[in-house]
N, C-alpha and C positions, 0 to 999 in steps of 0.2 A: 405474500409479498412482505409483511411485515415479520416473518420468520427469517427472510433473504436477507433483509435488510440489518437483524439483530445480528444474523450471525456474520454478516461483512463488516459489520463494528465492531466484532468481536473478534475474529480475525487479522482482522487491519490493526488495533490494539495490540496485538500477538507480534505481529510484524515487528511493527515498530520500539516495543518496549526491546523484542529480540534482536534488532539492530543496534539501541541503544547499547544494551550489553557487549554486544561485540565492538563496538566502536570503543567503548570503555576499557575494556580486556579482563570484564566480567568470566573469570575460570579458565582462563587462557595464560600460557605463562609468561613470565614478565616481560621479556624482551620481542616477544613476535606479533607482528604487525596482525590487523586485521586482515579476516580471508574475505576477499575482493568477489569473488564469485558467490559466496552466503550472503555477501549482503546486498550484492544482483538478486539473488533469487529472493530473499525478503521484499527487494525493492516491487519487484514481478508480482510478489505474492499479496504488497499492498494494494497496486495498481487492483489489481484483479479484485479484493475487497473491496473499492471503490466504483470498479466498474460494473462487476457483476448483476448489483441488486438495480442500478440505471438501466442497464440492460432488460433486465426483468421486468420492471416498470415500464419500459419503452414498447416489448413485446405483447405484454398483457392489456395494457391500458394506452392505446395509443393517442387515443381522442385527448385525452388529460393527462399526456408528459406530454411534459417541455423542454427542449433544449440541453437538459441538463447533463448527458452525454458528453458534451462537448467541454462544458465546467469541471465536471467529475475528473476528465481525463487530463485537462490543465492541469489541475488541484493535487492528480496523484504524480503527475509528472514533476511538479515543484517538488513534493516532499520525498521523488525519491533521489532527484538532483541533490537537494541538499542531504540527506542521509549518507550518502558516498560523498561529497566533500567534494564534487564537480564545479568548478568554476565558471559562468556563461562570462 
């Protein structure tokens, strides 16, 4: 569990610095916009390091998780809203 859990921080960290880059135009050349579908699938791929190790705790230990499924999935849903520059 606490193996799932380093490496979906580790991951998600990955994600997210890799989006930043691309939002920046970290090695991309000067004039072209960000690629809209890479940072779909970063946004996917954070999600997924957020859900995963709740997942994992949910399956394993059911009697002592909590709710947090539901937080988890808020929480990766916001940062991937804002990562693409979605407007609600």
């Amino acid at each position: 569990m606490i193996v799932a859990a380093g490496l979906g921080a580790l991951f998600g960290v990955g994600c997210l610095i890799a989006a930043l880059f691309e939002l920046q135009g970290f090695g991309a050349p000067r004039d072209s916009d960000p690629r809209a579908l890479y940072l779909l699938s970063l946004g996917l791929g954070f999600a997924v390091c957020v859900a995963g190790p709740l997942a994992l705790w949910r399956l394993l230990f059911p009697e002592s998780a909590v709710g947090w499924g539901v937080v988890g999935g808020v929480f990766a849903v916001i940062v991937v809203v804002a990562l693409l520059g979605i407007s609600l």
